[in-house]
N, CA, C and O atoms as a Maestro MAE file, in Angstrom:
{
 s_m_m2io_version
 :::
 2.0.0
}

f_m_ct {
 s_m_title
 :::
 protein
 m_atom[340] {
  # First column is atom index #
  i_m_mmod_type
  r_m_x_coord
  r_m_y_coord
  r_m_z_coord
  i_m_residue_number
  s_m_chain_name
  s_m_pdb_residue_name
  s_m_pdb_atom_name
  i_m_atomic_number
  :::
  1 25 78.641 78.302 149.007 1 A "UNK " " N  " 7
  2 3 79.772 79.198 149.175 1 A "UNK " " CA " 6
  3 2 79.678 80.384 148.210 1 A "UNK " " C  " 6
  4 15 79.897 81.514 148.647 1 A "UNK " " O  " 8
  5 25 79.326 80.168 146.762 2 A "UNK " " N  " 7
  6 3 78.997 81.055 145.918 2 A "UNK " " CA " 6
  7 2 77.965 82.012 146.623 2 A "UNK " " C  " 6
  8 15 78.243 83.173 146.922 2 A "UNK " " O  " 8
  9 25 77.086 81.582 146.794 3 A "UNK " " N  " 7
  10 3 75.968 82.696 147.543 3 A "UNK " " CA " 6
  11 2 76.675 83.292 148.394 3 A "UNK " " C  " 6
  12 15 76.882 84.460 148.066 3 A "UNK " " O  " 8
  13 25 77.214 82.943 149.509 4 A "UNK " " N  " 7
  14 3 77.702 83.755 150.424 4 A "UNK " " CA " 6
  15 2 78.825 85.072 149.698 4 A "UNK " " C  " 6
  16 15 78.740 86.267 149.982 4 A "UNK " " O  " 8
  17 25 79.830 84.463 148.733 5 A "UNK " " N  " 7
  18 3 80.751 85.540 148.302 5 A "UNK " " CA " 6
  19 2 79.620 86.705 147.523 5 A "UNK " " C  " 6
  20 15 79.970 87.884 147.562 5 A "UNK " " O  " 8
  21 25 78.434 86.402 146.905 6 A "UNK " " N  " 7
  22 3 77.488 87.172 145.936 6 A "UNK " " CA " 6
  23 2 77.019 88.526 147.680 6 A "UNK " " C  " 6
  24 15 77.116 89.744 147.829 6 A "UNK " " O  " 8
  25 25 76.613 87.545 148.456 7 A "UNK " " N  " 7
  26 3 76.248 88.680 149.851 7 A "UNK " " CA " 6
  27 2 76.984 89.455 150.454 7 A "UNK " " C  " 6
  28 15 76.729 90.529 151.000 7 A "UNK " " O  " 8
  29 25 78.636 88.458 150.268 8 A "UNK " " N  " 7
  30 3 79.599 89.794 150.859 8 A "UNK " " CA " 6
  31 2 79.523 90.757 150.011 8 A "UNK " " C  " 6
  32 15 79.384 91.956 150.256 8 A "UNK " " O  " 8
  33 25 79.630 90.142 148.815 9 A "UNK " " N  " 7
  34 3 79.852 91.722 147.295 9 A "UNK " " CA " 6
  35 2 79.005 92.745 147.323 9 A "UNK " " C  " 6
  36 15 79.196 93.945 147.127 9 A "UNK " " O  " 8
  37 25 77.568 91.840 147.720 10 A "UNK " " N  " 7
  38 3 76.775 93.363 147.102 10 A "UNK " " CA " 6
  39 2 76.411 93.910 148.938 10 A "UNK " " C  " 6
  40 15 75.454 94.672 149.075 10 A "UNK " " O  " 8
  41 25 77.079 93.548 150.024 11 A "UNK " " N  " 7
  42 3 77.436 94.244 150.871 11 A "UNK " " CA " 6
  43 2 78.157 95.372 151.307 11 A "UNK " " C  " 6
  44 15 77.836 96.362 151.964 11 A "UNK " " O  " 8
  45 25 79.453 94.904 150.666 12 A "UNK " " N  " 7
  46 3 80.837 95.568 150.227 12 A "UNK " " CA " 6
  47 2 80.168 96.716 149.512 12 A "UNK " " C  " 6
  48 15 80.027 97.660 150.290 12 A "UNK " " O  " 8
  49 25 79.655 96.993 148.169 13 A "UNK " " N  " 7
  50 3 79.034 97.939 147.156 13 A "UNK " " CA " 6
  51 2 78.116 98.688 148.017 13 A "UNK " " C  " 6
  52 15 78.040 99.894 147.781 13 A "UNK " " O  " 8
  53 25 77.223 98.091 149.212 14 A "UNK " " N  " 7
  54 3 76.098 98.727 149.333 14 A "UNK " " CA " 6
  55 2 76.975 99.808 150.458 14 A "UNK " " C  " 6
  56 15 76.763 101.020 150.490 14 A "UNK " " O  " 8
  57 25 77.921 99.140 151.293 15 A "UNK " " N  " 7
  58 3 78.549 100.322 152.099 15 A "UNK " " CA " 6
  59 2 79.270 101.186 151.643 15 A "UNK " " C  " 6
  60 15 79.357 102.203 152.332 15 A "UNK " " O  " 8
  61 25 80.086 101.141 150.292 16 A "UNK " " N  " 7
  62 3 80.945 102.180 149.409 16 A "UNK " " CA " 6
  63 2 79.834 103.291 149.170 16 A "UNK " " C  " 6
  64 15 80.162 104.477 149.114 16 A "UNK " " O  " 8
  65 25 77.930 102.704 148.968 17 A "UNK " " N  " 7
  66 3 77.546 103.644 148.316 17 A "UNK " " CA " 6
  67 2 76.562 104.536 149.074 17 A "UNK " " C  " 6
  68 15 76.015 105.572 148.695 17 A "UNK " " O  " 8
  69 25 76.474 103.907 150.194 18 A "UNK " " N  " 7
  70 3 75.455 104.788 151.122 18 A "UNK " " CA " 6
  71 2 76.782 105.302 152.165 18 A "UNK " " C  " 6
  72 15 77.755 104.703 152.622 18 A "UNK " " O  " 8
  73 25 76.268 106.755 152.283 19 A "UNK " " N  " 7
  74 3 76.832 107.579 153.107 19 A "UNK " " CA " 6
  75 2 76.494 107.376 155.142 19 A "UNK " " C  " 6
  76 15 75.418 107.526 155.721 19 A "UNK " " O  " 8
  77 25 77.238 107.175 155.474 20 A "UNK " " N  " 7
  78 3 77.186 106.563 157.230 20 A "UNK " " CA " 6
  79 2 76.409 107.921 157.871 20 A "UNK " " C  " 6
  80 15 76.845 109.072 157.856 20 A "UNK " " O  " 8
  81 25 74.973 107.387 158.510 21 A "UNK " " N  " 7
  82 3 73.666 108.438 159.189 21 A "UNK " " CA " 6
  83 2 74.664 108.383 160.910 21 A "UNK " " C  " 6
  84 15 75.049 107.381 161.511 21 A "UNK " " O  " 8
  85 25 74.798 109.556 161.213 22 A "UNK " " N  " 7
  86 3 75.308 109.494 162.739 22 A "UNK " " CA " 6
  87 2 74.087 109.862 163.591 22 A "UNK " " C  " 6
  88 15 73.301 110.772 163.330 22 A "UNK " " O  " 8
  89 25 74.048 109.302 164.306 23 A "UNK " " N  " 7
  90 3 72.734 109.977 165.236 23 A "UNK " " CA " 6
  91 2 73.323 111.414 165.715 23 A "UNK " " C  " 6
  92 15 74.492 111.784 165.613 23 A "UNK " " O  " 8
  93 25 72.081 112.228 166.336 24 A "UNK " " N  " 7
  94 3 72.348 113.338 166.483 24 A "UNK " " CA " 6
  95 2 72.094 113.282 168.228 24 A "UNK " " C  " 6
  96 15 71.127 112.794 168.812 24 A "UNK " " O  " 8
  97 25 72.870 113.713 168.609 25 A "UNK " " N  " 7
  98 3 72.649 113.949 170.315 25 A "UNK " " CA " 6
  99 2 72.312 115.081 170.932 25 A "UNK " " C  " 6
  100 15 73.111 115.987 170.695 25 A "UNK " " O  " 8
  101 25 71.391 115.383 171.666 26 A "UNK " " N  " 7
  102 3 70.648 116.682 171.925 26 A "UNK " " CA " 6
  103 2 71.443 116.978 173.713 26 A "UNK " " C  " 6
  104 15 71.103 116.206 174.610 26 A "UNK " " O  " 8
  105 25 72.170 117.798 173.936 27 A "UNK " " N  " 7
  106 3 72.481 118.086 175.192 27 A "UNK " " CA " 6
  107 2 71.962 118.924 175.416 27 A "UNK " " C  " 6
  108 15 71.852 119.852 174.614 27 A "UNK " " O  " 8
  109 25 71.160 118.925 177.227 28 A "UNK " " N  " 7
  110 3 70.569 119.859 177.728 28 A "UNK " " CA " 6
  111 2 70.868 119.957 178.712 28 A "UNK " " C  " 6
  112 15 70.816 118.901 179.342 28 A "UNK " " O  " 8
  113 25 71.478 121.495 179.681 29 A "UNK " " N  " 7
  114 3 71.961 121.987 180.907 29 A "UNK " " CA " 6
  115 2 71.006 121.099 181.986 29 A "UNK " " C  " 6
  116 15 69.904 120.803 181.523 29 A "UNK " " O  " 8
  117 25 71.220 120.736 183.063 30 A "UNK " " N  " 7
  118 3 70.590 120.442 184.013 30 A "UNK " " CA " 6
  119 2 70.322 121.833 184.794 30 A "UNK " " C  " 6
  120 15 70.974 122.832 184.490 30 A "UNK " " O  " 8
  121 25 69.109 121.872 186.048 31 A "UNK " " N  " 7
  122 3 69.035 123.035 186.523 31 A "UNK " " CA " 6
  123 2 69.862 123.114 187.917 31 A "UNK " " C  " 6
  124 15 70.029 121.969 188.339 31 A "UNK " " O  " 8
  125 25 70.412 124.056 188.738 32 A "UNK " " N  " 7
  126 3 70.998 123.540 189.379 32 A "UNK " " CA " 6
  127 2 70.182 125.122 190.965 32 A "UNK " " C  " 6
  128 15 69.298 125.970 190.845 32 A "UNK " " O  " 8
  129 25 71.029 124.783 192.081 33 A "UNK " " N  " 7
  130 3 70.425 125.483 192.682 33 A "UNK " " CA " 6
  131 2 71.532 126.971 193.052 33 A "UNK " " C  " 6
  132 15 72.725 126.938 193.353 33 A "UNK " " O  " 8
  133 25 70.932 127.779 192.947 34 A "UNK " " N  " 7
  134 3 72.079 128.685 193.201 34 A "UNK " " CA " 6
  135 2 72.403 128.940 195.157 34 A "UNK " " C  " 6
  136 15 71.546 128.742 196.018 34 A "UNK " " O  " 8
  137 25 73.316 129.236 195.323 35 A "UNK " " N  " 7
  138 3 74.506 129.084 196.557 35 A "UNK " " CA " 6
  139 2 74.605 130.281 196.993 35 A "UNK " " C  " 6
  140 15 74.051 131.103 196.263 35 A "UNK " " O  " 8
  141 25 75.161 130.742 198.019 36 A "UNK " " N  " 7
  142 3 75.190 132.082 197.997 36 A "UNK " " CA " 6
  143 2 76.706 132.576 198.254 36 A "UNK " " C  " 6
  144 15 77.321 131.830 199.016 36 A "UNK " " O  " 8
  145 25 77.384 133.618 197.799 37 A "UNK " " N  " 7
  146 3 78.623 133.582 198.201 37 A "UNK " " CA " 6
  147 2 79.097 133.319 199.345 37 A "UNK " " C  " 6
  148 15 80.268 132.946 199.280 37 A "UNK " " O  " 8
  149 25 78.523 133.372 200.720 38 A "UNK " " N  " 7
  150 3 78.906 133.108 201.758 38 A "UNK " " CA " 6
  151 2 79.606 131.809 201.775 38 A "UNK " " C  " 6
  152 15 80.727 131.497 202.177 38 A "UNK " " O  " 8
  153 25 78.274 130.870 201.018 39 A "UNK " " N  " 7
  154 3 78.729 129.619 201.328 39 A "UNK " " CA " 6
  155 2 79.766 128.743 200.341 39 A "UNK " " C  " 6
  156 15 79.689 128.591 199.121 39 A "UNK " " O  " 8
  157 25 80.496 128.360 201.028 40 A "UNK " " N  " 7
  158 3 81.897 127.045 200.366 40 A "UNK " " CA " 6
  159 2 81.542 125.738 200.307 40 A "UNK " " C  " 6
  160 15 81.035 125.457 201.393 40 A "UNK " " O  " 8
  161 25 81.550 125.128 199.840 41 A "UNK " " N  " 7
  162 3 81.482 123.880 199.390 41 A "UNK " " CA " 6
  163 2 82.400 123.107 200.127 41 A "UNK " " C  " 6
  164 15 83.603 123.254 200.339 41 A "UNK " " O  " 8
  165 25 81.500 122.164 200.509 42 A "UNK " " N  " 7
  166 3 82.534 121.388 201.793 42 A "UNK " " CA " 6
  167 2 82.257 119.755 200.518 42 A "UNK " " C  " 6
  168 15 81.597 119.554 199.499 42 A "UNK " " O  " 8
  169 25 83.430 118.757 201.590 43 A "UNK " " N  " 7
  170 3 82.820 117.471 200.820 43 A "UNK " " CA " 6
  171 2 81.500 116.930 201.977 43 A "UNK " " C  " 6
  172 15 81.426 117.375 203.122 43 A "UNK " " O  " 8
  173 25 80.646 116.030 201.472 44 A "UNK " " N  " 7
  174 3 79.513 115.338 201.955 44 A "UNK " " CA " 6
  175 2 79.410 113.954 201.366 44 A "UNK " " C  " 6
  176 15 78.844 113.684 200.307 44 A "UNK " " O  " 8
  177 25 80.174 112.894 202.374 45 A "UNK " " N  " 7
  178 3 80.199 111.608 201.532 45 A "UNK " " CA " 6
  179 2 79.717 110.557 203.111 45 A "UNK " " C  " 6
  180 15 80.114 110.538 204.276 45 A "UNK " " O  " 8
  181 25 78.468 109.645 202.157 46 A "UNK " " N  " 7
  182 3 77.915 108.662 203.148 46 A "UNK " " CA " 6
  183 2 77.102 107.415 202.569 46 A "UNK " " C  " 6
  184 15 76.706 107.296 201.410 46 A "UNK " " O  " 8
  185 25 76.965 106.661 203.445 47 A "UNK " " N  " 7
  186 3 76.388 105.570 202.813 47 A "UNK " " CA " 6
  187 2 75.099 105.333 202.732 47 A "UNK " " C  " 6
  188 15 74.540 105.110 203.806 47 A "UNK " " O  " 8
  189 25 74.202 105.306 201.386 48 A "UNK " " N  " 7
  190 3 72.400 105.049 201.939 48 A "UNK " " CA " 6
  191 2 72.247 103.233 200.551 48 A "UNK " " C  " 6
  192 15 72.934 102.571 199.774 48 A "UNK " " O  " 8
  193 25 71.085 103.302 201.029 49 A "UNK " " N  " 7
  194 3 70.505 101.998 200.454 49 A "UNK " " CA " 6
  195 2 70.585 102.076 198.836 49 A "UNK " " C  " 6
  196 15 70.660 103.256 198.493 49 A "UNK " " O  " 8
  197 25 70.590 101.561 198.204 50 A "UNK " " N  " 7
  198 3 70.914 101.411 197.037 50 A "UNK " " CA " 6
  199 2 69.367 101.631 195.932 50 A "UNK " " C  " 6
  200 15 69.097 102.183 194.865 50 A "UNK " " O  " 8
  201 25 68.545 100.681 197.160 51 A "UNK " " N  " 7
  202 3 67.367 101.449 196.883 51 A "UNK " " CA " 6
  203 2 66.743 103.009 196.365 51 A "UNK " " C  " 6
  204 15 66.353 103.489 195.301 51 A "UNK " " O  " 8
  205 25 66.883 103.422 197.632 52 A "UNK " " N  " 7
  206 3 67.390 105.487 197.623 52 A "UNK " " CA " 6
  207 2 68.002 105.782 196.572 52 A "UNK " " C  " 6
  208 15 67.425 106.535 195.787 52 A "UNK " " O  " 8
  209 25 68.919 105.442 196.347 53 A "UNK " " N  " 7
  210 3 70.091 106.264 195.401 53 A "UNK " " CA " 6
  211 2 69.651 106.020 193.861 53 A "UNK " " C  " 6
  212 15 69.994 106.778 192.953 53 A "UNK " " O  " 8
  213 25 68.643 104.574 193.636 54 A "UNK " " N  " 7
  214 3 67.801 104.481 192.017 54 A "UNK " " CA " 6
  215 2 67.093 105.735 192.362 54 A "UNK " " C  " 6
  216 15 67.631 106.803 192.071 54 A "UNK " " O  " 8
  217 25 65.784 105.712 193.032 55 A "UNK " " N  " 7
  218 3 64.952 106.458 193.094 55 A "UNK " " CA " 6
  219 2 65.731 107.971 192.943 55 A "UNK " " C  " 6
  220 15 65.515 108.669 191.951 55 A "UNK " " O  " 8
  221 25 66.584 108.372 193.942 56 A "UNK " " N  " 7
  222 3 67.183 109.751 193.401 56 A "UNK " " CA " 6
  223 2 67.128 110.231 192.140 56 A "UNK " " C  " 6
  224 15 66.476 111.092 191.549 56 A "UNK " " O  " 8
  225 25 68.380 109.086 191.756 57 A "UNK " " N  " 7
  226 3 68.791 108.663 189.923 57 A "UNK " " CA " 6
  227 2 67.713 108.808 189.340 57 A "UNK " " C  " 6
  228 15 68.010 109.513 188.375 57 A "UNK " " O  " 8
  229 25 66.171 108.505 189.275 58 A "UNK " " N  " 7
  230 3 65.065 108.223 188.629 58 A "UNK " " CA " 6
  231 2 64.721 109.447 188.365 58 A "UNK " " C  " 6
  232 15 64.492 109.893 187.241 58 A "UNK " " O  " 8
  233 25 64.637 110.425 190.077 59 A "UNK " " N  " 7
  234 3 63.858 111.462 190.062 59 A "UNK " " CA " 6
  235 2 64.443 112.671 189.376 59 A "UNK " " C  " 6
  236 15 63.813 113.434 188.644 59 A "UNK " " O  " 8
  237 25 65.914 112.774 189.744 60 A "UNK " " N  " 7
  238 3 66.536 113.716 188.749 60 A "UNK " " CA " 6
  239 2 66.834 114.000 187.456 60 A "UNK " " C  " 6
  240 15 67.132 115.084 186.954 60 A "UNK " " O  " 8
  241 25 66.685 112.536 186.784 61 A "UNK " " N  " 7
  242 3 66.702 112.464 185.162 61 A "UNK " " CA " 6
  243 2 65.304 113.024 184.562 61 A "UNK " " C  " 6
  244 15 65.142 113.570 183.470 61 A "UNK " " O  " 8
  245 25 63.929 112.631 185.978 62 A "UNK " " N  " 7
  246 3 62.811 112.910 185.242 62 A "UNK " " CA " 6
  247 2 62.493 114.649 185.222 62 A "UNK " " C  " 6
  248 15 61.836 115.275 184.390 62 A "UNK " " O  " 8
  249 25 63.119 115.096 186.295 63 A "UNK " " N  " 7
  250 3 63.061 116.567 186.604 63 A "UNK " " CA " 6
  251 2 64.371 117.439 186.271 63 A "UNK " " C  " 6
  252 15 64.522 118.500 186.876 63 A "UNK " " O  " 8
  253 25 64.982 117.171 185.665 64 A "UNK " " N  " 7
  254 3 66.538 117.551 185.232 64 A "UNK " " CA " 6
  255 2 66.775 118.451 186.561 64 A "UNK " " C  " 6
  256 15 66.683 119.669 186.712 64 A "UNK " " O  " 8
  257 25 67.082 117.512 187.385 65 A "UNK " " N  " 7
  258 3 68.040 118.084 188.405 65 A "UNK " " CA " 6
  259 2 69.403 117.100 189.017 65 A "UNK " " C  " 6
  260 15 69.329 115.872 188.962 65 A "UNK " " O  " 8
  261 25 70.327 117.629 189.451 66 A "UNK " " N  " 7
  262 3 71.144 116.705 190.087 66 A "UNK " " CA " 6
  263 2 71.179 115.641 191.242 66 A "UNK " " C  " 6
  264 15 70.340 115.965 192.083 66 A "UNK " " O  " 8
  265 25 71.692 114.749 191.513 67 A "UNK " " N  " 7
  266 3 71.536 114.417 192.722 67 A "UNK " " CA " 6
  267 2 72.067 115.158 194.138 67 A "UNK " " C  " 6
  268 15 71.690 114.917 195.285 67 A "UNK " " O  " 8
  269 25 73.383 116.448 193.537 68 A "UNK " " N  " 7
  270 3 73.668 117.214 194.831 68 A "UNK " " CA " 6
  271 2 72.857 118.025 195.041 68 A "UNK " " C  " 6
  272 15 72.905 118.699 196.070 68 A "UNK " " O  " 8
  273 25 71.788 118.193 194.020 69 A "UNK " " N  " 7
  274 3 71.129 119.297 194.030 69 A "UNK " " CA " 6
  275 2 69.757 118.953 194.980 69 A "UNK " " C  " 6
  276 15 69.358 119.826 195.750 69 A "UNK " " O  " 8
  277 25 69.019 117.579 194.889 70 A "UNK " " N  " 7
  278 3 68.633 116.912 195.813 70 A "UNK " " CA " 6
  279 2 68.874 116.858 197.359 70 A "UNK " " C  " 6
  280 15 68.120 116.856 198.331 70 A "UNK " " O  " 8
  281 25 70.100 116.818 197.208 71 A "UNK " " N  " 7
  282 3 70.545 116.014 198.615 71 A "UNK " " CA " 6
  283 2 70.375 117.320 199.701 71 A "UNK " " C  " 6
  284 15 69.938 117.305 200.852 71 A "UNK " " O  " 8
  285 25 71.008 118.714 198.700 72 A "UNK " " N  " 7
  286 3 70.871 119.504 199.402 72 A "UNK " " CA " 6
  287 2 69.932 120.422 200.022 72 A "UNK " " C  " 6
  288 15 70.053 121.099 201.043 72 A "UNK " " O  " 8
  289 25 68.662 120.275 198.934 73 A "UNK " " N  " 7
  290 3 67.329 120.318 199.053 73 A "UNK " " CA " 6
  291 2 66.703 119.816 200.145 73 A "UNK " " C  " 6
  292 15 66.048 120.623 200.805 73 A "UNK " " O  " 8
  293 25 66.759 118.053 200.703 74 A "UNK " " N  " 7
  294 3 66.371 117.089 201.508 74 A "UNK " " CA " 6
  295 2 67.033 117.471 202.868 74 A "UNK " " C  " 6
  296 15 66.331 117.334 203.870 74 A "UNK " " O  " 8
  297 25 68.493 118.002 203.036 75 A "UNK " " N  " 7
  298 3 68.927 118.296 203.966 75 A "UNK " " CA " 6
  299 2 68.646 119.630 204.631 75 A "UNK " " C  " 6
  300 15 68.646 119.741 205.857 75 A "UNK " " O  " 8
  301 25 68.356 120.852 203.634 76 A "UNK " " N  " 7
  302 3 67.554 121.935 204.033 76 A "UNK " " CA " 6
  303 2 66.127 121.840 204.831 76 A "UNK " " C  " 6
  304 15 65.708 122.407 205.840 76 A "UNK " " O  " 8
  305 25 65.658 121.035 204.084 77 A "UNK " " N  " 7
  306 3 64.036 120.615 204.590 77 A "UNK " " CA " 6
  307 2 64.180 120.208 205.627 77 A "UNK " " C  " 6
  308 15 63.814 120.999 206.497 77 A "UNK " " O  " 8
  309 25 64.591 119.224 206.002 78 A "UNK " " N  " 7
  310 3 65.086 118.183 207.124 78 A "UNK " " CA " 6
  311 2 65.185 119.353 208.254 78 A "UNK " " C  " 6
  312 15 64.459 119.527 209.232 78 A "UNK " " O  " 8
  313 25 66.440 120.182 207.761 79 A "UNK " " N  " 7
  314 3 66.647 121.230 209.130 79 A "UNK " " CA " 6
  315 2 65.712 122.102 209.568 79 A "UNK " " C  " 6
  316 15 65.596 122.337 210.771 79 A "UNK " " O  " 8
  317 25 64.703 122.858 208.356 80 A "UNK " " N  " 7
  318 3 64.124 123.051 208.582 80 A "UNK " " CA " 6
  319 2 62.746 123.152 209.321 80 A "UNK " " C  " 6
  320 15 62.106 124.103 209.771 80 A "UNK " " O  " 8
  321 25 62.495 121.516 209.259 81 A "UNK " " N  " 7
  322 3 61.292 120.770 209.837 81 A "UNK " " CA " 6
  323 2 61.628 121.190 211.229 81 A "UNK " " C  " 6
  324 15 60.879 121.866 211.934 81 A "UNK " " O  " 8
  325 25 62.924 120.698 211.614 82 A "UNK " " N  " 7
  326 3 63.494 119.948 212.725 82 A "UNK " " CA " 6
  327 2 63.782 121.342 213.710 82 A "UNK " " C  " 6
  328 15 64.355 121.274 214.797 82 A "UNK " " O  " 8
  329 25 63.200 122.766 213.022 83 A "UNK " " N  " 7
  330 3 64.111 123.802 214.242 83 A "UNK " " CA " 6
  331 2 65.867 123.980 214.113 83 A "UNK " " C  " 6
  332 15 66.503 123.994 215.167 83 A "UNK " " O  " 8
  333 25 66.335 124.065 213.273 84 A "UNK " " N  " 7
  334 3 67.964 123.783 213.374 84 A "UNK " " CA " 6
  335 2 68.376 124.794 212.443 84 A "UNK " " C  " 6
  336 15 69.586 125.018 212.415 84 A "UNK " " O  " 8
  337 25 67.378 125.685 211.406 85 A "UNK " " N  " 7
  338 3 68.224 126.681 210.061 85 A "UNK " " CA " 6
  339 2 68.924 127.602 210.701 85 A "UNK " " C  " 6
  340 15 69.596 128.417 210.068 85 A "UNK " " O  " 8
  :::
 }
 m_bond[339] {
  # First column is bond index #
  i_m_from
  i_m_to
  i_m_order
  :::
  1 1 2 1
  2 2 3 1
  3 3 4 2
  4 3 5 1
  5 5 6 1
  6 6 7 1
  7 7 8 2
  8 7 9 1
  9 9 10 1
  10 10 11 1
  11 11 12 2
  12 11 13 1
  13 13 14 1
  14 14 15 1
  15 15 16 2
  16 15 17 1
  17 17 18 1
  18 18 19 1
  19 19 20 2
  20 19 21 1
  21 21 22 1
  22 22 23 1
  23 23 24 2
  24 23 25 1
  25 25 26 1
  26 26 27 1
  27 27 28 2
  28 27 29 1
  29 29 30 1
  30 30 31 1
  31 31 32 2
  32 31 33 1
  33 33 34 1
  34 34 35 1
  35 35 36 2
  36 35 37 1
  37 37 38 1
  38 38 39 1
  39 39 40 2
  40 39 41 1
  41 41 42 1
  42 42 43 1
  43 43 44 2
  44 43 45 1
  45 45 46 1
  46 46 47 1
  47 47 48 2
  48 47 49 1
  49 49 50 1
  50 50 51 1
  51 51 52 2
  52 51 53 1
  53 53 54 1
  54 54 55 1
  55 55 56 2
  56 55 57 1
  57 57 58 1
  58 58 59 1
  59 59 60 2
  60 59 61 1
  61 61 62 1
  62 62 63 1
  63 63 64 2
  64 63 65 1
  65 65 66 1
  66 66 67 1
  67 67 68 2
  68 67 69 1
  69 69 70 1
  70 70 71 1
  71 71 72 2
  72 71 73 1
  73 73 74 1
  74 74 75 1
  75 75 76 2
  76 75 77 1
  77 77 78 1
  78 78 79 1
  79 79 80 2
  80 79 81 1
  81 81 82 1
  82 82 83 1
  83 83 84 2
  84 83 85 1
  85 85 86 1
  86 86 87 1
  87 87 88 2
  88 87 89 1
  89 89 90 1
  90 90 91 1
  91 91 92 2
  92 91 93 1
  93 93 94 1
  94 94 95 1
  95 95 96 2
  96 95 97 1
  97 97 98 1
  98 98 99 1
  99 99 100 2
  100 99 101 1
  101 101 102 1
  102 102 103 1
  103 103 104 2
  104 103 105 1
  105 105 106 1
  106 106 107 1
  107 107 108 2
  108 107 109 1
  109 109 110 1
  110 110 111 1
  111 111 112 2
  112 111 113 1
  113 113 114 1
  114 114 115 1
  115 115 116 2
  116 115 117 1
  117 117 118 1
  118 118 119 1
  119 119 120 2
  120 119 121 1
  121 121 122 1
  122 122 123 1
  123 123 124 2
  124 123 125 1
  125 125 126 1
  126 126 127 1
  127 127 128 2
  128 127 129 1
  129 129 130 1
  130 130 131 1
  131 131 132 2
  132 131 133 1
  133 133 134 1
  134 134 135 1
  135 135 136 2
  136 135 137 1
  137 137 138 1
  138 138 139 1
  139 139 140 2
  140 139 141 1
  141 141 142 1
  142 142 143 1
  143 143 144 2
  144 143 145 1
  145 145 146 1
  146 146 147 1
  147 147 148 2
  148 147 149 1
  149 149 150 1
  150 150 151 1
  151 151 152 2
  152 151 153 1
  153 153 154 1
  154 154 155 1
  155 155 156 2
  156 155 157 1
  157 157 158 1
  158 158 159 1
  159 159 160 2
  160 159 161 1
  161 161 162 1
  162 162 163 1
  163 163 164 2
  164 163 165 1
  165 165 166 1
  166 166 167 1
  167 167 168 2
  168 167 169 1
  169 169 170 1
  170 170 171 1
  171 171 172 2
  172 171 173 1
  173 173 174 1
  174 174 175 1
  175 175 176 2
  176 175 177 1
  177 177 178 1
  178 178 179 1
  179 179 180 2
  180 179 181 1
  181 181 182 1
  182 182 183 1
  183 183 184 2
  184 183 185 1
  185 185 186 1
  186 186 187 1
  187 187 188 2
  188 187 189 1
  189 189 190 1
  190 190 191 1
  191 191 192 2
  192 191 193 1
  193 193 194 1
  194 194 195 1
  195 195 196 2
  196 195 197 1
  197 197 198 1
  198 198 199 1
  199 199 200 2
  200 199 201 1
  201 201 202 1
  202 202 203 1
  203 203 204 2
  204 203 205 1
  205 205 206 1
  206 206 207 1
  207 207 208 2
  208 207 209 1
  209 209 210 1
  210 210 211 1
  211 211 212 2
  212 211 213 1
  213 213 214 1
  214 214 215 1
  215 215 216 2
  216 215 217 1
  217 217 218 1
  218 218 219 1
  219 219 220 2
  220 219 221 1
  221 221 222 1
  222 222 223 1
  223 223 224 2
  224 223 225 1
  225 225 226 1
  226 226 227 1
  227 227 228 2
  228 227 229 1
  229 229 230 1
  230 230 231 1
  231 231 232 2
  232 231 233 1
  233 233 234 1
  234 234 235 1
  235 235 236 2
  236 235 237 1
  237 237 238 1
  238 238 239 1
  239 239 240 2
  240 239 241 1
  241 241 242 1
  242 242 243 1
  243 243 244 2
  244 243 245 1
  245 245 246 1
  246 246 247 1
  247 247 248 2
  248 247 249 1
  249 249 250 1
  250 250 251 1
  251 251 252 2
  252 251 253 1
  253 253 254 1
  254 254 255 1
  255 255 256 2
  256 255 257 1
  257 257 258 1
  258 258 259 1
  259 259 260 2
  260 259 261 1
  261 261 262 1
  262 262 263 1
  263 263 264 2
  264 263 265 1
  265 265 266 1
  266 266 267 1
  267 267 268 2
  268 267 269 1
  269 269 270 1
  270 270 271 1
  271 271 272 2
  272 271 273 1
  273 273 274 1
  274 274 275 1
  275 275 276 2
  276 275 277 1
  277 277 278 1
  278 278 279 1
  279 279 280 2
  280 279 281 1
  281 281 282 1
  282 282 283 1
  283 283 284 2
  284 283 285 1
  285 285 286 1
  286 286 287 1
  287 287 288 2
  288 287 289 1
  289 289 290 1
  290 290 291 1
  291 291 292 2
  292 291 293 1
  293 293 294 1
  294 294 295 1
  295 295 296 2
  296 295 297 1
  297 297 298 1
  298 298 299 1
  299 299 300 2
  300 299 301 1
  301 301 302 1
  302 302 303 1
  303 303 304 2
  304 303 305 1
  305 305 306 1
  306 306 307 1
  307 307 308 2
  308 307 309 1
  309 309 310 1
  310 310 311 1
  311 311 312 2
  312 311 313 1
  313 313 314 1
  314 314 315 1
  315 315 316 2
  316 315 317 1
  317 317 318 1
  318 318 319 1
  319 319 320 2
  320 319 321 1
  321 321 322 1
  322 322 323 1
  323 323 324 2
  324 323 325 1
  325 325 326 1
  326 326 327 1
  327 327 328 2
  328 327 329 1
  329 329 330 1
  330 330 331 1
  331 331 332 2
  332 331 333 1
  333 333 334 1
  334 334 335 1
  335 335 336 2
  336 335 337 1
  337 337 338 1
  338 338 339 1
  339 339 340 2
  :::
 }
}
C-alpha cells in the first residue's frame, strides 16, 4: 500500500511539473469542382452498396476531393459516354 501512495505522489508532482504537449492539427481545404452560375443545386439522395461508398470514402481522402464532388464527376461521365450532355 505504501508503494502505491509513493506512485500516486511522485505522479501527482510529475503532472504539477510538466507542462500538457497538445497535438497540433494541420487543416487542409479539400478541392472542389467549380459550378457554373447557371446551375442550382438540386438535392441527389439514393441508395448504393456499402461497398461503393468505402471505396469513394477511400478515394477522396487519398485525392482530397469530396464525395459530391465524385458523384458529380461519375454522373457527368456516365452522360457523357451515353450521348445524353
Amino acid at each position: 500500500m505504501d508503494d502505491y501512495k509513493k506512485k500516486l505522489g511522485s505522479l501527482a508532482s510529475k503532472i504539477k511539473n510538466e507542462t500538457p504537449q497538445t497535438p497540433l492539427q494541420q487543416v487542409q481545404p479539400i478541392k472542389t469542382l467549380t459550378v457554373s452560375a447557371d446551375d442550382q443545386e438540386a438535392r441527389f439522395n439514393n441508395w448504393i452498396p456499402k461497398g461503393l461508398k468505402r471505396k469513394i470514402k477511400a478515394y477522396g481522402a487519398q485525392n482530397d476531393i469530396s464525395q459530391k464532388d465524385i458523384t458529380i464527376q461519375a454522373l457527368q461521365q456516365f452522360l457523357k459516354k451515353n450521348g445524353n450532355e
